[in-house]
C-alpha positions in Angstrom: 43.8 103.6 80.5 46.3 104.1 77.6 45.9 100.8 76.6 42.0 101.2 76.5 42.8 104.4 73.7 45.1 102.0 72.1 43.0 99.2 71.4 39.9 101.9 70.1 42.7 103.1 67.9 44.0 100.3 66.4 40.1 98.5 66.0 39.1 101.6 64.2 41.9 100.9 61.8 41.2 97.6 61.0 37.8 98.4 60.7 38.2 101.8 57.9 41.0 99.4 56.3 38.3 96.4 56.0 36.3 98.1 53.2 37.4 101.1 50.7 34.2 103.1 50.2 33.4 103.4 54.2 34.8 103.9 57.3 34.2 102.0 60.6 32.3 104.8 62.4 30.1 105.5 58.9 29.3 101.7 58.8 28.5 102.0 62.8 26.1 104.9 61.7 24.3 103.1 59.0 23.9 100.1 61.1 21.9 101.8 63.3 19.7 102.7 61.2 19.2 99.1 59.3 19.3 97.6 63.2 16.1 100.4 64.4 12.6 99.6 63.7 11.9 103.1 61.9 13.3 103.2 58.0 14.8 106.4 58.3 15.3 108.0 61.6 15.7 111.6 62.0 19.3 113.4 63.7 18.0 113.8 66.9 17.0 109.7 67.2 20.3 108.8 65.3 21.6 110.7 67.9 20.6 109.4 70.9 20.5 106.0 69.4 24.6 106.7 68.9 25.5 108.7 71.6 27.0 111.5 70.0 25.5 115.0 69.7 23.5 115.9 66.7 26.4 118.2 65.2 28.4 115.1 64.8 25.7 113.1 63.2 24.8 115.8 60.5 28.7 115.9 60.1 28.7 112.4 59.0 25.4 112.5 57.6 26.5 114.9 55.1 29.4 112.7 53.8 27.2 109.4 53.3 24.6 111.8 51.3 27.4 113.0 49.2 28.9 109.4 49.0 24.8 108.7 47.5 24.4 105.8 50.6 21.8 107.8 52.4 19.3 110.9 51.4 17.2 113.1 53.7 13.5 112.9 53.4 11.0 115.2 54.5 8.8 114.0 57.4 5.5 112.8 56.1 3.9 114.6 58.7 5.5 117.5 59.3 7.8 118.8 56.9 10.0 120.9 59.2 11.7 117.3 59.8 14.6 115.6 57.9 14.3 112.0 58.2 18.0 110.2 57.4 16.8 107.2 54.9 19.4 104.5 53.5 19.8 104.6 49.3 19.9 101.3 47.3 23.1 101.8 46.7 24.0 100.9 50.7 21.2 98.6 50.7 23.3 97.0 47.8 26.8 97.7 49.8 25.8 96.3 53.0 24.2 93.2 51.9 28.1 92.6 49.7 29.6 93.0 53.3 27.9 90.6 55.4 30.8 88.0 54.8 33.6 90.3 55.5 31.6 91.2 58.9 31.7 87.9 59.7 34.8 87.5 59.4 36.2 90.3 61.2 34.2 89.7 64.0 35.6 85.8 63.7 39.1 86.7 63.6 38.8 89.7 66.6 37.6 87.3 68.9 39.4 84.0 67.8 40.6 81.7 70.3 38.7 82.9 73.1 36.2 80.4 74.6 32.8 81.1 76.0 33.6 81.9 79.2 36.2 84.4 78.4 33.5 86.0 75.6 30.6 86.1 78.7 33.6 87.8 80.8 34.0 90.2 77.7 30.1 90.8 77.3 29.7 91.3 81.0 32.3 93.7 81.5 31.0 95.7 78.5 27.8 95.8 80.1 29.0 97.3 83.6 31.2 99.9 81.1 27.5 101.1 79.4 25.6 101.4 82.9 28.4 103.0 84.5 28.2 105.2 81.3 24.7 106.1 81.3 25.2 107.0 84.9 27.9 109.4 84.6 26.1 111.0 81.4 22.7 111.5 84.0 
């Protein structure tokens, strides 16, 4: 298990170290936002969509607000909810970083062929049943 710890560790660093103005777990955030089919989710959905509890994601909501790469807007229909939104500003960031995505995500998986990646993909997806089982 130590090595598992490890390896989060040491991805997470490459990852903050990859770009200056963001961090791995802010990108991971913001992604799921640009990835859902809403424009601007509110905590509870970037919640759920993230798996972390809604303290967290008002945590790091905060910070990318006061880092101007996302603002809260109030719901169109009912104004007791915040809706997270993306600024141009990380519309303008994240479209700079494609090529430095792809090349991370070159580089962490370099010399592996496909078998070895379906391996990698299918034991992944035994790891996220066996987790949404355990969080039932």
């Amino acid at each position: 298990f130590g090595t598992l710890f490890v390896l989060a560790n040491r991805l997470q660093a490459l990852g903050d170290a990859l770009d200056d103005k963001i961090t791995l777990k802010q990108w991971l955030f913001i992604t799921v936002i640009v990835k859902s089919e809403k424009q601007a989710l509110t905590i509870t959905e970037l919640a759920q969509l993230i798996g972390t509890s809604r303290q967290n994601v008002k945590k790091m909501a905060a910070i990318l607000e006061k880092d101007g790469f996302i603002t809260f807007e109030k719901d169109s229909s009912d104004a007791r909810i915040l809706r997270v939104a993306l600024t141009e500003k990380c519309k303008n960031h994240f479209a700079k970083r494609g090529d430095l995505e792809i090349d991370f995500i070159t580089k962490l998986f370099e010399g592996m062929d496909n078998d070895t990646l379906d391996k990698i993909a299918e034991g992944f997806g035994i790891l996220m049943k066996n987790i949404s089982e355990m969080e039932k």
